[in-house]
Every structure is written in structure tokens, then in C-alpha cells.
N, C-alpha and C positions, 0 to 999 in steps of 0.2 A: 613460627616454624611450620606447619600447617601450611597456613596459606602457600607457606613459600614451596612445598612441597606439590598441594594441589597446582600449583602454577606452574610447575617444572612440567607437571604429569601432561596437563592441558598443552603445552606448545610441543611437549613431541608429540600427541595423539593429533592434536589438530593445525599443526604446523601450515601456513596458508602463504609461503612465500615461493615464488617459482626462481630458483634459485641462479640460475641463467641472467635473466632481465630484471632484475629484483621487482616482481610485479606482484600487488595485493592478489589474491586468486578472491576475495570476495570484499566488497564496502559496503557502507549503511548510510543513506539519506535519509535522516530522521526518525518516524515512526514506521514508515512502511512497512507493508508484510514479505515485502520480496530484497531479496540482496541485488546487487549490482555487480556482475562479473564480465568475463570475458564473453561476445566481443563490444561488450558496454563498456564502460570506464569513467569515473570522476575526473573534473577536468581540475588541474592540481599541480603544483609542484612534486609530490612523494607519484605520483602515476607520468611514466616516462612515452614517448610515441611507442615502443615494442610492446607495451601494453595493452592499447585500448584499437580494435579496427579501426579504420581512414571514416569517418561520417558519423559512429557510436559512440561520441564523447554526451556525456549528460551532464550538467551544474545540477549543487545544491544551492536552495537559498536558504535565506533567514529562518523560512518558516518550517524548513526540513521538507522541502518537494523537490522533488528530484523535475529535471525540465529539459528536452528535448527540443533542440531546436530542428525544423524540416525549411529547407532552403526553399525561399519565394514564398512563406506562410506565417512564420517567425515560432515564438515559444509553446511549446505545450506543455502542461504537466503529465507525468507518467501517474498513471493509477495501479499498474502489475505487470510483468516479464514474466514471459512462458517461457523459457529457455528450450524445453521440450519441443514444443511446435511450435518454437520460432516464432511468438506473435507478441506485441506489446500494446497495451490501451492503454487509449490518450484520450485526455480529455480537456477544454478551452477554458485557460482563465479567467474571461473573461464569460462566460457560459454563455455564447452566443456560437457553437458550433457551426448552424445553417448558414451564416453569413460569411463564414471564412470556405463553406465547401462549393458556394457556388462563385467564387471567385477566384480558385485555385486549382492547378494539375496536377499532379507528382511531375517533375525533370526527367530527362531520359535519364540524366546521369544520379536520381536518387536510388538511397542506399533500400527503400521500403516502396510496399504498394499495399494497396487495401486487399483484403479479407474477400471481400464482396463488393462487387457493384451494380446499382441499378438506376435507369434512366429515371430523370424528373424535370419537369418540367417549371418552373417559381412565376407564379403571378404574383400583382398585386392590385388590389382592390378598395374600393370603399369601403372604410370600417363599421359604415350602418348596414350596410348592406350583405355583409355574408360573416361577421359577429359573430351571429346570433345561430348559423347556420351552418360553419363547416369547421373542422380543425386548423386553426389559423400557427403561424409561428410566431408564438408571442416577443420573444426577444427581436423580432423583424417588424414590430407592427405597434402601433398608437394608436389614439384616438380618431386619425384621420383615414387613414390608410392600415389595410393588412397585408400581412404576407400567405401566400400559403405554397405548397406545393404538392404535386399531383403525378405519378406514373402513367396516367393515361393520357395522350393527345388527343382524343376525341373529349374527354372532361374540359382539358384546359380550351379548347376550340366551344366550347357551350360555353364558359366561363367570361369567354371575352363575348360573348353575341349575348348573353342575358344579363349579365352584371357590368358589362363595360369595363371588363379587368384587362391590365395591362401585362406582357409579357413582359415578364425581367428581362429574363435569358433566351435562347432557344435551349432545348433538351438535350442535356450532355448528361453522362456518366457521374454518378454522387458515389463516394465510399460510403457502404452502412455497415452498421456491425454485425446484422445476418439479413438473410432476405425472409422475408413476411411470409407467413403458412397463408394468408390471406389477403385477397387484392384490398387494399386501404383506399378508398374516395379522395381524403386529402391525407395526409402524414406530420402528426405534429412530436414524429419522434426522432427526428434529423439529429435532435442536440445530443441523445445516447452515445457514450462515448465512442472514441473510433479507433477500430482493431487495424492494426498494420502487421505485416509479417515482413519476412526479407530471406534472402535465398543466401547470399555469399554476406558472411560466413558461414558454411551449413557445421555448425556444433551438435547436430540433433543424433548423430554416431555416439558420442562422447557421453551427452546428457543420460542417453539411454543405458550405457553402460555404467556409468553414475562419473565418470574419469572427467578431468580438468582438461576445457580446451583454452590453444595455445598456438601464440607463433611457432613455425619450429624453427627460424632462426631469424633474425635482426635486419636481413636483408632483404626478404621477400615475404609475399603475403601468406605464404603456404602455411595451414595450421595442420598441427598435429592433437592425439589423443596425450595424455600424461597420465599413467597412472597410479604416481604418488606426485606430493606438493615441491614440484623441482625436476630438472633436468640434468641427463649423464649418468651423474654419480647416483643412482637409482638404486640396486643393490645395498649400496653402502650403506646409505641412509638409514633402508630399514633394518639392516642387524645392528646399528648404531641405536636406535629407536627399542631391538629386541633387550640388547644387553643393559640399556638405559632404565627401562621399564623394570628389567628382571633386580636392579638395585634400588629402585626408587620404591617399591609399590611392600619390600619388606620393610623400609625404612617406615614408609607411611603407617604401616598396621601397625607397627609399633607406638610410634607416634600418637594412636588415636588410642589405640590399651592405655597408655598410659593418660593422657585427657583423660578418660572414660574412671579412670581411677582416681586423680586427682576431684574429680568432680563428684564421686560416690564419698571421700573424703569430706568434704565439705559439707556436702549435705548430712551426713550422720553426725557432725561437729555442729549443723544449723540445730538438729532435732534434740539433741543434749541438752546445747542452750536454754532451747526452751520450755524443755521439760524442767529445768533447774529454776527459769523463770515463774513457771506454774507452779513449784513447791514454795519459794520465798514470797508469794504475793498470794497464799494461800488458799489456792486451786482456782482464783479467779480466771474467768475466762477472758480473754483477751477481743471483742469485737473486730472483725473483718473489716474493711475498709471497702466502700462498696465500688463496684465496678463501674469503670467510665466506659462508655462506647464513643467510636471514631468518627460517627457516623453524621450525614448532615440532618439537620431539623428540614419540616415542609417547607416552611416559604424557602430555605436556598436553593431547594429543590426543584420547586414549581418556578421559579426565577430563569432555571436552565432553558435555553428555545427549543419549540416543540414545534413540528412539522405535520401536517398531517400527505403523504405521500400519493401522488395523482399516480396515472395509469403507467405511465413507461418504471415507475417503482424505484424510482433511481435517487438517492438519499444524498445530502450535501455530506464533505468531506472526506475523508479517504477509506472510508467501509465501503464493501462491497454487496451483492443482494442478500445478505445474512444476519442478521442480528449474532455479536461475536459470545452473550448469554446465551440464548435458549437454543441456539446456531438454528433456529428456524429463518425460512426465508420471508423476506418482505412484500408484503401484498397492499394492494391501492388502496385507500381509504384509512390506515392504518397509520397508527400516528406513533413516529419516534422523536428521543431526543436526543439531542446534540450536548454533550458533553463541555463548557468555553476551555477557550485555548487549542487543546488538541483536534476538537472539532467531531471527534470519535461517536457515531449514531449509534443507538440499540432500540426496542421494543422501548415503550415509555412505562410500561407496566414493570419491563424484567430491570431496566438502568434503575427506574423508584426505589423498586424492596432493597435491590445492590448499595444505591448511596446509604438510605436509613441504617446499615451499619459498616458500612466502609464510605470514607469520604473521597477516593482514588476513583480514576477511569481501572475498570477495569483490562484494557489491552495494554494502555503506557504506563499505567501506576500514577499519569501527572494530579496534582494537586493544583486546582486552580486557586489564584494568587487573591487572598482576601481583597482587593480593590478589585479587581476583577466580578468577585460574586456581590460586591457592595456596589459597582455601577451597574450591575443586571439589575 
């Protein structure tokens, strides 16, 4: 009864259908910390074209990652949606960034463009030979050969007359995620994920006003504000919603008086018992049962991978620069770990003392799967 109560309460308070297009107003790809709405969209059966803008269709996969495809480049994973300033970071499945940005444009006709850009120049080099001596890009480079790349053409022009390096490319336009408070010699931060914005659809009216953006009709691109979950019948709604509430929320109080009474019930009928128990067993005391904890022992602990974090600070799987315990941010030399399964990073000190008595991530609650912590 309850539940069915709270449930009622929850779909008129947070009702999320646009009643028009029958369109989700928000989805979940897995764990992430951001929703998915308008002019984004899951690509799907239940999500119709009046839904999602012409180019903002995202898949989920298997692993709960949401993935954006950019035409002439192929898949990216999403790491977070600003809806507010219109920006979304992406970052390369296959964590070789540099290598996809110097072989690709934006289209005139894409939907996004970078944040920032700045010119680079990409050699490449004997790997005895500049090793040992400059920031190279590791994912571009082997035993034989390095990659590097460089802002200055008078660098990369020494480069090639003292090292006999070879020019990739000529100097084109890189998207970065900001530009550097300081000129860098060579840059081995290319692979930091990549900030894109986009202008049409501008939602950022809407966002700000906290309202639901929306086609405003089936035929054309033009979006409008909404600000309740559905269009037209607006008014109606919400005195349907006012007179809904004003019967459901006396029922509920009720409802919960009476639990709260049933359950002081019971417990005064537990303490009878066993006052009656301590007189027939002649005031013997009854021993506690001791307490278990959920927690894991060291070695499944120390078993979990441990990172220790180089300078661009940037932690494998879907955390952001924060540890989501102590919500301090991540600094170089500093060593986290990774949670298996969800993949979820924290400080290694603050995730430690957490598992010793909780066995869950703390963001997703997941419980990794005893074969899981038996083949770590």
C-alpha cells in the first residue's frame, strides 16, 4: 500500500513524458553521472525522430557507455553533458586520441566543433635519440620510432636539422581541451579528453531557466521552452496534479500513522516475550550474537588495480578529476584505485578504510562478482 502510494506521488511530481511526441524528457546509459536528454537521444525503438535533433543520437553498449558517433572519425565514448554551456567530453576508446586528431577535420556540415584550437606541428623521430629527452606521445611511438608534437615551427625546423626527424604532417589546427597558460617545448597531453560544443540547437535559454527543451511541433526544427512535462494541455495538468496531491498525501499520512503503530505494536509484544523468557529460564542472560561486518579482508583489497597517476591527472574509467570520497581532486604522483567491473577510481587510502567495512563501490553500490575478485 505504501509503495503503491509513494509511486503514485512520484509520477505526478516527476512526470518526464512530453505528452505531444511521447518523448522520454531524460535516459540513463548506465552509471554515468549525467542524464541524456534533449537535443541528445538514445537510439531505440521507445525514442521516435520528434525526439532526438538530426546528428544527437547516442547508443548504449554492453558496458553502460554511452558513444557518439562524429562522421569521418567513428565512435567516441561520452565522459559528461553540459547542457548549460552546450559542451560534451569525449574521449577515445581506444586511448590513442593524438592519432585520430591528426588525421581528421570536423565537415562543414557537422553538428559540433572544438572548444579550442591550436596549431601543431607532429614529428617523428628515432626512439634513441629524443627518449630520453623530450615528451614524446606514447600511444604514437615504440621502440624504433617516436612521435612527438610541437606549437612551434622554429622547434620542429631544429628538430629535423639536429635529430633528422621527420615531418608527419604540415601544421594544421588540433582541438585541445583549453589552451596552456604556458608555451610547452613538446606536449604529451593531446590524448586529454576532447571538449566539443554546438550552437543549433541552442537549449541554453531553457537550461537556464531550469524548463524542458523541445521540438515545438513534428514538422520543423524549431524548438521551444516547456514548462511543465508535456504540451497544450498545460494548465490542466497542473490542477489535475494540485487536486491529485491534495487526496493522495492525506491518504499517505495516514498510511504511515498507522505502520508506525503497527510496528510500536510489535515491538512491545517482542519485549514482553522476552521479559517472560528471562523469568522462566530464571533471569539467565541471554548472550548476543556477535556482529558480522560486510566488509572485504586485505588481500581482496590489495588485489583491486592500483594506478599511480602521471601529470595530465587523468584516471582510467568514468571518474572525473575528484575522488567521489573525500571529493578532493587528483594530483600527479598519487596513487588510486579502480574498483573491477564498474571501473569507478578513488584515492587508494579513502576506497581502502570504505571496502574494510563495506564490500560495494561506493557511487554504483556494484558488488564485484566472486570470480571476478578470485581471478584478480
Amino acid at each position: 500500500m505504501d509503495n503503491l502510494l509513494i509511486f503514485f506521488v512520484s509520477f505526478l511530481l516527476f512526470s518526464s513524458i512530453y505528452a505531444k511526441h511521447d518523448c522520454p524528457l531524460d535516459s540513463i546509459c548506465g552509471n554515468n553521472r549525467f542524464d541524456i536528454r534533449f537535443p541528445f537521444g538514445l537510439e531505440g525503438p521507445e525514442n521516435n525522430q520528434h525526439c532526438t535533433y538530426p546528428g544527437f543520437n547516442l547508443k548504449c553498449n554492453n558496458q553502460g557507455r554511452a558513444i557518439l558517433n562524429l562522421p569521418g572519425a567513428g565512435d567516441f565514448y561520452v565522459r559528461d553533458i553540459d547542457y548549460l554551456t552546450q559542451e560534451i567530453q569525449l574521449y577515445d576508446p581506444s586511448n590513442c586520441l593524438p592519432k585520430w586528431l591528426i588525421n581528421f577535420q570536423f565537415p562543414p556540415s557537422s553538428n559540433f566543433k572544438a572548444v579550442f584550437y591550436r596549431n601543431y606541428t607532429f614529428l617523428t623521430c628515432s626512439t634513441d635519440l629524443v627518449t630520453s629527452k623530450f615528451s614524446v606521445i606514447g600511444c604514437m611511438s615504440n621502440s624504433t620510432i617516436s612521435t612527438l608534437a610541437t606549437s612551434s615551427m622554429s622547434l620542429a625546423n631544429q628538430m629535423k636539422s639536429l635529430y633528422n626527424c621527420s615531418v608527419l604532417n604540415s601544421t594544421l589546427p588540433v582541438p585541445v581541451s583549453w589552451t596552456p597558460k604556458y608555451e610547452a617545448v613538446f606536449s604529451s597531453d593531446l590524448n586529454n579528453d576532447l571538449v566539443l560544443t554546438w550552437d543549433e540547437p541552442n537549449c541554453q535559454d531553457c537550461e537556464a531557466k531550469r524548463d524542458f527543451c523541445g521540438f515545438k511541433n513534428a514538422t520543423s526544427r524549431e524548438i521551444q521552452c516547456f514548462d511543465v512535462p508535456g504540451t497544450g494541455n498545460a494548465k490542466g495538468i497542473q490542477i489535475f496534479r494540485i487536486v491529485a496531491l491534495s487526496l493522495v498525501i492525506p491518504a499517505l499520512t495516514c498510511s504511515m500513522a498507522v505502520t508506525c503503530y503497527i510496528c510500536y505494536e510489535k515491538s512491545r509484544d517482542s519485549r514482553q516475550a522476552a521479559a517472560a523468557l528471562q523469568n522462566t529460564t530464571g533471569g539467565a542472560a541471554i548472550a548476543p550474537q556477535p556482529e558480522t561486518t560486510n566488509g572485504l579482508d586485505d588481500s581482496t583489497i590489495e588485489s583491486y588495480t592500483k594506478v599511480v597517476l602521471g601529470e595530465s591527472r587523468r584516471v582510467p574509467g568514468p571518474n572525473h578529476g575528484t575522488c567521489p570520497i573525500c571529493l578532493g581532486e587528483y594530483h600527479a604522483k598519487e596513487i588510486v584505485r579502480s574498483i573491477p567491473e564498474c571501473e569507478h577510481c578513488f584515492h587508494a587510502e579513502c576506497i581502502d578504510e570504505w571496502l574494510k567495512i563495506n564490500g560495494t563501490c561506493p557511487v554504483c553500490r556494484n558488488t564485484p562478482s566472486p570470480a571476478h575478485v578470485n581471478s584478480s
